[in-house]
C-alpha positions as CSV (number, residue, x, y, z in Angstrom):
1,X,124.6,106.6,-86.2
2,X,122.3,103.7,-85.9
3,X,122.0,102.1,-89.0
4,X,119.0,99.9,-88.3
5,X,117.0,99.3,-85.6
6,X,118.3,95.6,-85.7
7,X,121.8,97.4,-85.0
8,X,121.2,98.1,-81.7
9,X,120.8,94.0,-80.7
10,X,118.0,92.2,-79.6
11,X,115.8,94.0,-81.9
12,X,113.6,92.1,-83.9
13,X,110.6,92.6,-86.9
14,X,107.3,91.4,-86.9
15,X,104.3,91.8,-89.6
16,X,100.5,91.7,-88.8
17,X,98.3,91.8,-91.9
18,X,95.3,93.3,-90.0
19,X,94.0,96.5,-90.6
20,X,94.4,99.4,-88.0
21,X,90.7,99.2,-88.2
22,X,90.1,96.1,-85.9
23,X,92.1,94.9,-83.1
24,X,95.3,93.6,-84.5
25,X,97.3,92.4,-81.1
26,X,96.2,90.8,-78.1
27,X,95.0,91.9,-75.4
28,X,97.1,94.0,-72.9
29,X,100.0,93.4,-75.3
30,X,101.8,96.5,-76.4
31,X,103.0,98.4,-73.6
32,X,103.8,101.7,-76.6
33,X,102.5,101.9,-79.8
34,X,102.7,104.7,-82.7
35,X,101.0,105.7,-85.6
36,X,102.2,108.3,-88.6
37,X,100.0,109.5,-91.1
38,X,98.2,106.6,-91.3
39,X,94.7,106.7,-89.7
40,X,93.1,109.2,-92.3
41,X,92.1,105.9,-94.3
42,X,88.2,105.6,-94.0
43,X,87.4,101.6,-93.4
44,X,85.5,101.7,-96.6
45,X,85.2,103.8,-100.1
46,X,82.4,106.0,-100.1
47,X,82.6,107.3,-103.2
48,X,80.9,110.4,-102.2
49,X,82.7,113.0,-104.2
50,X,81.5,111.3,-107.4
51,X,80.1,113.8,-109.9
52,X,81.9,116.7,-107.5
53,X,84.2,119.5,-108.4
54,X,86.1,118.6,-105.2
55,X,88.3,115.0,-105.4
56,X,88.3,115.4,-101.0
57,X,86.0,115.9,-98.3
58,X,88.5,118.7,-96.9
59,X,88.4,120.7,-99.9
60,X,84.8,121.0,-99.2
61,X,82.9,124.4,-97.3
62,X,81.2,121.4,-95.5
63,X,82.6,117.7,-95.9
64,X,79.9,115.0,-97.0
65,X,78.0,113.7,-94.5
66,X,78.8,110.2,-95.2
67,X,82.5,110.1,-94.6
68,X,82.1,112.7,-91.7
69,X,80.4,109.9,-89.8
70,X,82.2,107.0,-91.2
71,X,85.5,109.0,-90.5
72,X,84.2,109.3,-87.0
73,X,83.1,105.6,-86.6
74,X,86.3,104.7,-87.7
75,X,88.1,106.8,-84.6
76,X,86.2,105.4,-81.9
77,X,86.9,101.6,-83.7
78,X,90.8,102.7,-83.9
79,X,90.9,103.7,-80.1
80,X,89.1,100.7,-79.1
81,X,91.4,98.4,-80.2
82,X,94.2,100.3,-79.3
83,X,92.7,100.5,-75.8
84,X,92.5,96.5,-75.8
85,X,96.1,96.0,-76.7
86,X,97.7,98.1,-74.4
87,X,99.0,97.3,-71.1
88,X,97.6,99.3,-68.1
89,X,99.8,102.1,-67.8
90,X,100.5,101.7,-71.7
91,X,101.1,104.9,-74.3
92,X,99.7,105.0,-77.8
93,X,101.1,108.1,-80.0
94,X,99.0,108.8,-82.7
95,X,100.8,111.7,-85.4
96,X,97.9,112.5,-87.5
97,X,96.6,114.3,-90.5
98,X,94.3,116.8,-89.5
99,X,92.2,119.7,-91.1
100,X,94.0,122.9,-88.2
101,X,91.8,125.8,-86.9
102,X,93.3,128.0,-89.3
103,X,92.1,125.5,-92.1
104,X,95.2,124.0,-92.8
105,X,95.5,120.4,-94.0
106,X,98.0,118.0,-95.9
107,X,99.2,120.0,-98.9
108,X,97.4,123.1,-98.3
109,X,98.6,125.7,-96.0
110,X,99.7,130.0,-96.7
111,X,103.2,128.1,-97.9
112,X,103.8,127.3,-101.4
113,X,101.3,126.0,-103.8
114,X,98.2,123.4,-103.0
115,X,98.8,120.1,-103.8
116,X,95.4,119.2,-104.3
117,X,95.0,122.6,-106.6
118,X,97.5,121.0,-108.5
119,X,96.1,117.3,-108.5
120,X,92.8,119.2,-110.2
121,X,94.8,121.6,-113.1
122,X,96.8,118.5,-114.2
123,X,93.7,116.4,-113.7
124,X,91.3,118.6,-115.4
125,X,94.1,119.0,-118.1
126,X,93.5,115.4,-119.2
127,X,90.0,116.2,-120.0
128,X,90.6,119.7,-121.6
129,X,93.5,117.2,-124.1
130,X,90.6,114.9,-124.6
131,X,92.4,112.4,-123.0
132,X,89.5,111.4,-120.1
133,X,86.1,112.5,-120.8
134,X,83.6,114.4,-117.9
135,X,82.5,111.7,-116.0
136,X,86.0,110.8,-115.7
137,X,87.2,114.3,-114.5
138,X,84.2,114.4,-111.5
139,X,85.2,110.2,-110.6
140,X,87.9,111.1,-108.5
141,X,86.7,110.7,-104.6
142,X,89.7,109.9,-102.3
143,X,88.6,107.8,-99.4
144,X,90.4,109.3,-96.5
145,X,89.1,112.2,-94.0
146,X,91.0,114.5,-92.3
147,X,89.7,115.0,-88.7
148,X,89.4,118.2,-86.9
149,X,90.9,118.3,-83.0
150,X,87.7,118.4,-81.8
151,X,87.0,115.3,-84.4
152,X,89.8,113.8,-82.3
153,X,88.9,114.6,-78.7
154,X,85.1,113.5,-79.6
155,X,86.0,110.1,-80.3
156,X,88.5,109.7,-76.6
157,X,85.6,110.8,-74.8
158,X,83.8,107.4,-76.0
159,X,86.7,105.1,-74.6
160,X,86.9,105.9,-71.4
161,X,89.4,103.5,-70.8
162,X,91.8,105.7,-72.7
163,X,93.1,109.0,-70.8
164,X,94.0,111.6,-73.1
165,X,98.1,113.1,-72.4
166,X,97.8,116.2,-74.7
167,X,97.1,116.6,-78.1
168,X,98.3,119.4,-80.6
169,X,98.0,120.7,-83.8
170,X,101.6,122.0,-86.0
171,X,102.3,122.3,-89.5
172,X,105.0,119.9,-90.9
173,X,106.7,122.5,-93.8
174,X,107.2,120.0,-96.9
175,X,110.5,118.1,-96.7
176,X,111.0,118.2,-100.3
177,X,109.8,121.4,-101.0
178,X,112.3,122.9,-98.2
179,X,115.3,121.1,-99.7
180,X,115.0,121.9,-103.0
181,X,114.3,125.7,-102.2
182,X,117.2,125.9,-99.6
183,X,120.0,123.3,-101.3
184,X,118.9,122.2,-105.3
185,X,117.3,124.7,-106.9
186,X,120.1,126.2,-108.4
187,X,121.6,122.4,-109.3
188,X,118.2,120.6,-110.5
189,X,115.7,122.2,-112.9
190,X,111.7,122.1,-112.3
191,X,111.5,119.3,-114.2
192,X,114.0,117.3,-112.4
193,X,112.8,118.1,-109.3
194,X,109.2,117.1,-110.5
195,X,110.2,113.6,-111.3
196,X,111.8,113.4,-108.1
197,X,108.7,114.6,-106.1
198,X,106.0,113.5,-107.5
199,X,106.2,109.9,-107.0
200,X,105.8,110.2,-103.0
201,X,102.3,111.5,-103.6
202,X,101.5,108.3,-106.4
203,X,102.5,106.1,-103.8
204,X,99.1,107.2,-102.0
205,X,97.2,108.7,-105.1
206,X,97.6,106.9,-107.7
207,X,95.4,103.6,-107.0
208,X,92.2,106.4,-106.5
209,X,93.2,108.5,-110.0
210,X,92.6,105.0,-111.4
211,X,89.5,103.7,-110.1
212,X,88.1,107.0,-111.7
213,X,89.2,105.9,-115.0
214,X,86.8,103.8,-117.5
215,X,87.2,100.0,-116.9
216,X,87.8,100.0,-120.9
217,X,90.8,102.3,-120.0
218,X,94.3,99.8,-120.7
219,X,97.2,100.8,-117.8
220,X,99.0,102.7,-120.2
């Protein structure tokens, strides 16, 4: 078992504070990179979904216009730099969100419940309790876009310099969800295993939930 990567010797860590965005490396640089779940982030907050029942453009029978083609801009700016940092002859592994022919995206798919049916009952809750008022409720609009495959392939064919391996689509079952179902449910109650879950979606939530919020709103 490998402990750490800095186990294995002559193994070593390094930070860039650039964002995925722009070129972060030099040129002909990285001979393999890889991305997880990370390049769903729109380069800037649209804000579209303000004053919408819908707090995300996949929720929507057709996503707003304005992310769809930021979200697309974005791509073709992520593979360009990649394209500049690689080596020839270098790999770059991109594991993605994505909305899947059948319709599927992150925390909505035929298994178990929606997360983001859940995001708007407890959200909407805070309204029926008086606790946020209506512009509140409709101020959530999460600045990420989940891309289609063809979103994907659309935005390789504009970097030529970039030759395409093979790209698929799969649903990743919920970690936590299959753990608790196969191993804890009969040792942790809901409520336990709602504190224990629900903080790996504030990580990534919470910052947007708050910008919805009144600026006369205190943290608490």
């Amino acid at each position: 078992t490998i402990q750490t990567p800095m186990s294995l010797g002559n193994v070593f860590t390094e930070a860039c504070g650039v964002g995925f965005h722009n070129q972060c490396y030099a040129n002909s640089s990285i001979d393999f990179g890889v991305s997880f779940t990370a390049m769903h982030w729109l380069s800037s907050i649209t804000l579209s979904l303000q004053g919408k029942e819908f707090m995300h453009s996949a929720r929507c029978t057709e996503p707003p216009s304005t992310d769809k083609e930021l979200a697309n801009r974005d791509w073709v700016s992520i593979l360009q730099a990649r394209a500049k940092e690689l080596v020839p002859g270098g790999r770059f592994v991109c594991v993605n969100f994505c909305v899947s022919k059948e319709g599927y995206f992150l925390g909505q798919t035929d298994e178990g419940a929606s997360m983001w049916d859940s995001f708007q009952s407890a959200w909407d809750m805070l309204k029926e309790q008086d606790l946020i008022d209506e512009n509140e409720r409709l101020g959530v609009s999460f600045p990420s876009y989940y891309r289609t495959s063809d979103d994907f392939l659309d935005g390789i064919k504009q970097v030529p310099s970039l030759k395409l391996v093979s790209i698929e689509e799969k649903v990743v079952p919920c970690p936590y969800r299959q753990l608790y179902t196969s191993k804890l449910k009969d040792s942790m109650s809901a409520s336990e295993y709602a504190s224990w879950f629900v903080p790996t979606t504030k990580t990534w939530s919470h910052s947007t939930f708050q910008s919805a919020l009144n600026d006369d709103r205190s943290d608490k």
